[in-house]
MIKE-134787 format. One line per field, with one value per residue (C-alpha): x, z, y; residue number from 1; residue in three letters. Coordinates in Angstrom, 3 decimals. Layout:
# MIKE-134787
x	c(X,...)
z	c(Z,...)
y	c(Y,...)
pos	c(NUM,...)
code	c(ala,...)
//
This chain:
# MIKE-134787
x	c(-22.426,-20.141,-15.853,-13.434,-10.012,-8.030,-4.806,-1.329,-3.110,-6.715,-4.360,-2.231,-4.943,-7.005,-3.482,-3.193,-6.831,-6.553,-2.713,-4.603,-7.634,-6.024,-3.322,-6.254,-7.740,-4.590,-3.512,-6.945,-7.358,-3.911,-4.015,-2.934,0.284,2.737,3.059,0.329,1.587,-1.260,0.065,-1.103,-0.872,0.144,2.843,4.007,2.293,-0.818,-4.693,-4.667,-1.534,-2.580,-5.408,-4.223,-1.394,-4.460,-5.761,-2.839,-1.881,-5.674,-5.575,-2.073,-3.930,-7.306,-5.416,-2.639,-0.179,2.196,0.816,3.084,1.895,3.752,3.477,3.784,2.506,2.328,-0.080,-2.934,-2.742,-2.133,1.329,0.394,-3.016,-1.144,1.464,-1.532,-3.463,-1.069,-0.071,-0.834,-4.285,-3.445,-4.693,-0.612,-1.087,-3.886,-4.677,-5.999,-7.520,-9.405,-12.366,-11.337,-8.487,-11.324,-13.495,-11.945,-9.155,-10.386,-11.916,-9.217,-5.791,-4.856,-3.780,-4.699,-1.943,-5.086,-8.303,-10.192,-12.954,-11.823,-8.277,-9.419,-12.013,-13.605,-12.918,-14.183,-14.919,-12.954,-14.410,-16.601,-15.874,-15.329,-12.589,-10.958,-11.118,-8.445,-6.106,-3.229,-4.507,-2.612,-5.937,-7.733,-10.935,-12.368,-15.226,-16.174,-17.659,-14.439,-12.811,-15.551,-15.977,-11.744,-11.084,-13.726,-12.669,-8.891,-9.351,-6.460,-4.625,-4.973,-3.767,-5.412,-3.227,-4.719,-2.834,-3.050,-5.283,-7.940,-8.121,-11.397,-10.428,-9.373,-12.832,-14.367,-12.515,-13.360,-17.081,-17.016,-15.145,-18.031,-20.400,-19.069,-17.413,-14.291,-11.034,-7.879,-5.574,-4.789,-1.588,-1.067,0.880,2.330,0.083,-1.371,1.851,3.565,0.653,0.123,4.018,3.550,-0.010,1.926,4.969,2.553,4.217,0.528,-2.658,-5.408,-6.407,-8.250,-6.412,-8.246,-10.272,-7.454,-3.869,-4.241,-6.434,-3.947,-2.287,-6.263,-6.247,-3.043,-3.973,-1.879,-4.046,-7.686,-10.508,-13.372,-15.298,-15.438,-17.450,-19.510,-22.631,-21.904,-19.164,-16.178,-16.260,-12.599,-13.739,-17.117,-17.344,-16.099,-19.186,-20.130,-19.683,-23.462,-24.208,-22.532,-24.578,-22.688,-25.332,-22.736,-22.473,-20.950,-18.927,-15.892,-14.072,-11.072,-11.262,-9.599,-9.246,-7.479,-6.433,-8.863,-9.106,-8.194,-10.051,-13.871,-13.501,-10.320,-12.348,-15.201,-12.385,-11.219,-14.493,-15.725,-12.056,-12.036,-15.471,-15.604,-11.797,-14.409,-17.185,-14.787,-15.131,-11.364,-11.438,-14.253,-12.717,-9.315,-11.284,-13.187,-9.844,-8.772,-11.949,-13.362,-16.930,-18.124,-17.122,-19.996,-20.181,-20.978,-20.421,-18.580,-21.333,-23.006,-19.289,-19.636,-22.600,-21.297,-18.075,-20.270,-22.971,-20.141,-17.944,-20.962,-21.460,-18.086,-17.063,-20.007,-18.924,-15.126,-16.731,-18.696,-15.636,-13.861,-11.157,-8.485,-4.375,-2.182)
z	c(14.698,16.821,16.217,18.724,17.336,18.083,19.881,21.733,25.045,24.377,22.897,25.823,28.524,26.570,26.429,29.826,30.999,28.812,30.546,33.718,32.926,31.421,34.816,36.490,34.884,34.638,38.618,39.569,36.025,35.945,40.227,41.825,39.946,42.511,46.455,48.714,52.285,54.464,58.135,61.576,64.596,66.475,67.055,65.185,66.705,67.777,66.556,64.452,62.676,62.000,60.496,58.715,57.262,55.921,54.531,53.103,51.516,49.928,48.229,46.893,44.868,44.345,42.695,41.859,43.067,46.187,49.478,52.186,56.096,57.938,62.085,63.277,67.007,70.295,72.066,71.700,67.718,67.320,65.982,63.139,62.222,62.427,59.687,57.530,58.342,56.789,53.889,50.229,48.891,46.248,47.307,48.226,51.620,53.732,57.525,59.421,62.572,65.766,66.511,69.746,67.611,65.639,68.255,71.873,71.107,69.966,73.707,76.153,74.529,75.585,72.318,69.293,66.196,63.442,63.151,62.645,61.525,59.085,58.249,57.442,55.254,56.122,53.253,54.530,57.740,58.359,61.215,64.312,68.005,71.331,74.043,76.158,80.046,80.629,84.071,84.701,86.371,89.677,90.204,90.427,88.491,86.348,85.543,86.410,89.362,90.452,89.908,91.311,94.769,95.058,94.460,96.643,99.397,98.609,97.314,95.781,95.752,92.090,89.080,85.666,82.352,78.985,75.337,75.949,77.776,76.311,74.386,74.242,77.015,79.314,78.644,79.375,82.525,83.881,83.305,85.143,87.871,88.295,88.071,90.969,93.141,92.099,92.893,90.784,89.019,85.151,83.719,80.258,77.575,74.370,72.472,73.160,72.431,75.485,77.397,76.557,77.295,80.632,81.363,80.917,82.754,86.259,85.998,85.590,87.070,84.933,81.743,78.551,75.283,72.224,70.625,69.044,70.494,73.618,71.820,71.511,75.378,76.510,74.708,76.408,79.572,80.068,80.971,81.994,79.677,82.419,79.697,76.483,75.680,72.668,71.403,70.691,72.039,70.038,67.437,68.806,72.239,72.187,75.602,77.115,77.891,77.045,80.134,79.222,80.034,83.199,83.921,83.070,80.754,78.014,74.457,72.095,69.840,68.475,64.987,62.881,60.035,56.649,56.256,53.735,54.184,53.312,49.580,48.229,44.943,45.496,42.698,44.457,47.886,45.905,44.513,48.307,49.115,46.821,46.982,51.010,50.597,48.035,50.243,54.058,51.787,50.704,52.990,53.320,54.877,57.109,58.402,58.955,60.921,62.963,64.175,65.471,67.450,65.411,63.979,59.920,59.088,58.168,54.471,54.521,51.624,51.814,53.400,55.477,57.113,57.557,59.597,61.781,62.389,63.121,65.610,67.751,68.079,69.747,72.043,72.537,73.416,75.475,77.691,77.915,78.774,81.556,82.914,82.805,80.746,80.404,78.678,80.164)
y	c(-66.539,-64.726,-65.469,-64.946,-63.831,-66.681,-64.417,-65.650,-65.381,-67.114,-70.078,-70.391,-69.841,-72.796,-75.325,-74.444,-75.176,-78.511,-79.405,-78.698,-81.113,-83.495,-83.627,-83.811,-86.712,-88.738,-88.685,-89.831,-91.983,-93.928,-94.582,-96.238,-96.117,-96.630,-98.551,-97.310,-96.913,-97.990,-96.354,-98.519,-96.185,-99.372,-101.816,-105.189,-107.741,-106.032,-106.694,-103.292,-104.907,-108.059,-106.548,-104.175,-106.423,-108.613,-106.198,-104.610,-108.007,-108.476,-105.103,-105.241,-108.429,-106.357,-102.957,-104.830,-102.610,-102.464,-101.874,-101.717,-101.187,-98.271,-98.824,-95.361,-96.309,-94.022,-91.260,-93.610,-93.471,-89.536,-90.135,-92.077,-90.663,-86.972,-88.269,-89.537,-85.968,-83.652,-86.525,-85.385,-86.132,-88.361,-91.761,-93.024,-92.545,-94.337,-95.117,-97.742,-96.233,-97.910,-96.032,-94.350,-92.757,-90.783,-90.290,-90.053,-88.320,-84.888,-84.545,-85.822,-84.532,-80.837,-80.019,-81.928,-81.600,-81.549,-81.866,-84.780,-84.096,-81.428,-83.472,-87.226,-88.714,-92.222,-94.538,-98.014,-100.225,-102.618,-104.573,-103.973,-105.755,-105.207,-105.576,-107.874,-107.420,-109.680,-111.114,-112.919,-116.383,-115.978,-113.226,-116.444,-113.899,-115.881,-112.978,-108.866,-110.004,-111.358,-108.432,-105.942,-107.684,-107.392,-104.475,-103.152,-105.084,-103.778,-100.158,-98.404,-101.970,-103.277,-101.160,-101.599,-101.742,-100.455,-99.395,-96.183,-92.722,-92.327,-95.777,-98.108,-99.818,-96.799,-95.519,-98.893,-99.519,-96.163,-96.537,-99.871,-98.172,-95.426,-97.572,-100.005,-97.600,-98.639,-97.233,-98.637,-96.411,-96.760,-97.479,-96.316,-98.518,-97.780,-100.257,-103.154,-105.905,-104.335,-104.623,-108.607,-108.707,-107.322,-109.783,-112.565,-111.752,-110.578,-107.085,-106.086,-108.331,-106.703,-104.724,-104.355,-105.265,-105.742,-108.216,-110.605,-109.923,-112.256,-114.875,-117.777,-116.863,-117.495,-120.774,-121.814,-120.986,-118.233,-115.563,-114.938,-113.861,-112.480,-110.549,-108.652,-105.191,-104.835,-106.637,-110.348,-112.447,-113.011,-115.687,-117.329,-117.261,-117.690,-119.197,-115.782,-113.582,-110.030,-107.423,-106.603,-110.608,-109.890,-107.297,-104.066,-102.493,-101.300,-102.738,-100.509,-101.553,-100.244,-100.299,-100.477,-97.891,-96.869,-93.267,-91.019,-87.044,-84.503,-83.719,-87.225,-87.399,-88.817,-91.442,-92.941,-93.063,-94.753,-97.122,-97.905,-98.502,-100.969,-103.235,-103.246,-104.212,-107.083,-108.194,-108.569,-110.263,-113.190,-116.454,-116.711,-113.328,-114.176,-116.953,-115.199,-112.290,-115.246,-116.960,-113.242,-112.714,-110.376,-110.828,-110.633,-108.078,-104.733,-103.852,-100.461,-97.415,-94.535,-92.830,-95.303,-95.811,-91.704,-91.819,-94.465,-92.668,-89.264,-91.252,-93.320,-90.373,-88.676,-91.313,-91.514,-88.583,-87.982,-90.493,-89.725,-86.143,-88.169,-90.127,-86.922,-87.860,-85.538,-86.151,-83.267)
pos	c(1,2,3,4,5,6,7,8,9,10,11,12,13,14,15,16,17,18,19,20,21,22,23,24,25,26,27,28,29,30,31,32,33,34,35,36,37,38,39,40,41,42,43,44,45,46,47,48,49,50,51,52,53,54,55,56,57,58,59,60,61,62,63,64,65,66,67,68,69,70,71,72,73,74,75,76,77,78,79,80,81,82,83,84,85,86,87,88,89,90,91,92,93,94,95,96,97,98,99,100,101,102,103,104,105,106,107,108,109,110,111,112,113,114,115,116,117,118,119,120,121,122,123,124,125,126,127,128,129,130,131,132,133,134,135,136,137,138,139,140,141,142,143,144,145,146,147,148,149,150,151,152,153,154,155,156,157,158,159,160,161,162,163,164,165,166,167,168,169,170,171,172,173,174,175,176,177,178,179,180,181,182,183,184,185,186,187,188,189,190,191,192,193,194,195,196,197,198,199,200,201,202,203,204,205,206,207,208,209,210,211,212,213,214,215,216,217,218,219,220,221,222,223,224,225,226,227,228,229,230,231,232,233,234,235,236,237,238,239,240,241,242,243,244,245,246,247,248,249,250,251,252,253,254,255,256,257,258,259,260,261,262,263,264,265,266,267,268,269,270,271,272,273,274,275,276,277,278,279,280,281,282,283,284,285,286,287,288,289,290,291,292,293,294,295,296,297,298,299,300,301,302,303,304,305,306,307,308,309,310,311,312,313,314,315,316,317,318,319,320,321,322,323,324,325,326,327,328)
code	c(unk,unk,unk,unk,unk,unk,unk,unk,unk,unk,unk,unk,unk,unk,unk,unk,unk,unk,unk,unk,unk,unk,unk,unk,unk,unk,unk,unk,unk,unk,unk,unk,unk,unk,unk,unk,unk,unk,unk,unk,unk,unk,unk,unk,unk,unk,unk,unk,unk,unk,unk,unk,unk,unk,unk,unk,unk,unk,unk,unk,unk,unk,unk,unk,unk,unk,unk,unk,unk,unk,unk,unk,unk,unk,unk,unk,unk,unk,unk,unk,unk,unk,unk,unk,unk,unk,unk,unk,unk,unk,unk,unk,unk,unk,unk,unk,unk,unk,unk,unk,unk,unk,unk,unk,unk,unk,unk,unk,unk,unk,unk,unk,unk,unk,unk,unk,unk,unk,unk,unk,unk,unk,unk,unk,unk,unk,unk,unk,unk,unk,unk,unk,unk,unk,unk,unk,unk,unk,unk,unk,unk,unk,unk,unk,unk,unk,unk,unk,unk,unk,unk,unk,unk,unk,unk,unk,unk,unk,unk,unk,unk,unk,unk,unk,unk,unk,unk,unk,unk,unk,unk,unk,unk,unk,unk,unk,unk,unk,unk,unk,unk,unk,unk,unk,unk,unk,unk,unk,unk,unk,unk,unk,unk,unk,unk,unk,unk,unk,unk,unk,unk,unk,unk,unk,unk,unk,unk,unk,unk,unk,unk,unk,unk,unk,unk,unk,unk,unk,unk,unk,unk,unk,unk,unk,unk,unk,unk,unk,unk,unk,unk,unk,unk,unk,unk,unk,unk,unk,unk,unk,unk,unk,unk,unk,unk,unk,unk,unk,unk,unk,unk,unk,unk,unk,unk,unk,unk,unk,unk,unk,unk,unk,unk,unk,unk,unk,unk,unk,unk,unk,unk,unk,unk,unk,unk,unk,unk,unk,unk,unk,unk,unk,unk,unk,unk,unk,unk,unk,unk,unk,unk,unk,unk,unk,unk,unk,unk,unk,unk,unk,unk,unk,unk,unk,unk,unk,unk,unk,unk,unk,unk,unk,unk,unk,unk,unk,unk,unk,unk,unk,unk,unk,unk,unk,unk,unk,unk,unk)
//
């Protein structure tokens, strides 16, 4: 047997090693051990708020900690997903992202202040829909066709409102416009509240919000539903068709997200993960994501959520490439 003299410096390079491990162990170990800030890159009041503030109020119960939501809106997302980018990596800071955040952004903005793919890690999905082509009733559309058939006979007449360049419904709304021989300009808004506000009030005939914000203003009448994107019709509106029913072949679907900066510890991710998930499998949950328009929500692992996020940003961005989008 071989003996190392035990010196000064062996001793304090092996309490050192052991501080280090044992630091380690207790900031992933002991988490979370104080209020996660869960940042929405939208407004009060919009559909990414009103999920997130669901889900925020579910996992405060699930890790029984505080979990407060942060709206950080603007620049179609990049304001708040840049502040949860270059957050520590300690599991206390989190984001709840819609998917054309991730995925349209990187190829329309001029200058991006991270990088997405290298900056964020997916966490969990937190629900899967379309959007809302919707109209103030004075229009008198009651579907796309409406729509189509005026604004070819008035070209250049009719602006479009979405929540932002380079947002889901932006993208949609310029792919329906190349595929009719459309001409109608795009007015950006700073999320999708204003953009409701603005519906209602006739400032603005037409535009895509998404899936839940205008729900209840539907049901009362106020404004016009002609179609949603996506796969399936909405569960709170299922009497509004898909644009695909209507004969615009396009049904992807697009996503709310958790994400967490680069480098947070795998075994907190996993954590995430398996909370958010057991939170969408509960009925009451369900029910709550129904009566917003949004479908069941997916159950998917760490890495199936992964390869969703890398397949629809390819798809994605290949068509924002397509429609030429471009954010000076």
């Amino acid at each position: 047997m071989i003996h190392t003299p035990l010196t000064r410096r062996t001793l304090l390079a092996g309490t050192a090693a052991f501080a280090l491990q044992a630091h380690a162990s207790s900031s992933t170990g002991n988490w979370p051990a104080r209020t996660i800030r869960l940042v929405v890159p939208g407004p009060a009041g919009s559909g990414m708020d009103i999920f997130g503030r669901l889900l925020a109020v579910n996992l405060q119960e699930a890790l029984r900690q505080t979990v407060v939501v942060d709206n950080k809106p603007g620049a179609n997302s990049l304001i708040g997903t840049d502040n949860v980018a270059k957050a520590q990596a300690d599991g206390y800071t989190l984001l709840l992202s819609p998917s054309s955040a991730i995925a349209i952004n990187p190829v329309i903005q001029a200058k991006m202040p991270y990088d997405t793919e290298k900056d964020l890690l997916p966490v969990a999905q937190v629900g899967s829909a379309g959007v809302l082509l919707v109209a103030h009733p004075s229009t008198g559309f009651k579907n796309l066709g409406d729509l189509v058939r005026h604004v070819k006979a008035n070209p250049n007449k009719l602006v479009y409102g979405s929540w932002g360049s380079g947002s889901t419904g932006h993208l949609a709304m310029e792919g329906i416009k190349a595929h009719y021989g459309l001409q109608m300009e795009h007015v950006p808004f700073k999320g999708v509240a204003p953009l409701v506000t603005d519906l209602l009030g006739n400032n603005i005939s037409v535009g895509f919000t998404d899936i839940a914000s205008p729900v209840p203003h539907i049901r009362a009448g106020k404004l016009s539903a002609l179609g949603c994107t996506g796969s399936a019709r909405g569960p709170a509106l299922p009497e509004v068709t898909t644009l695909y029913e209507q004969g615009f072949r396009f049904d992807m679907n697009g996503w709310y997200g958790v994400f967490a900066p680069a480098g947070t510890p795998p075994e907190v991710v996993q954590r995430l993960n398996q909370e958010i998930n057991r939170i969408l499998a509960t009925d009451d949950v369900i029910q709550k994501f129904a009566l917003q328009n949004m479908a069941k929500p997916p159950i998917k692992s760490v890495e199936q959520f992964a390869t969703t996020v890398k397949t629809d940003v390819a798809v994605w961005q290949n068509l924002a490439k397509v429609a030429k989008l471009r954010v000076d």
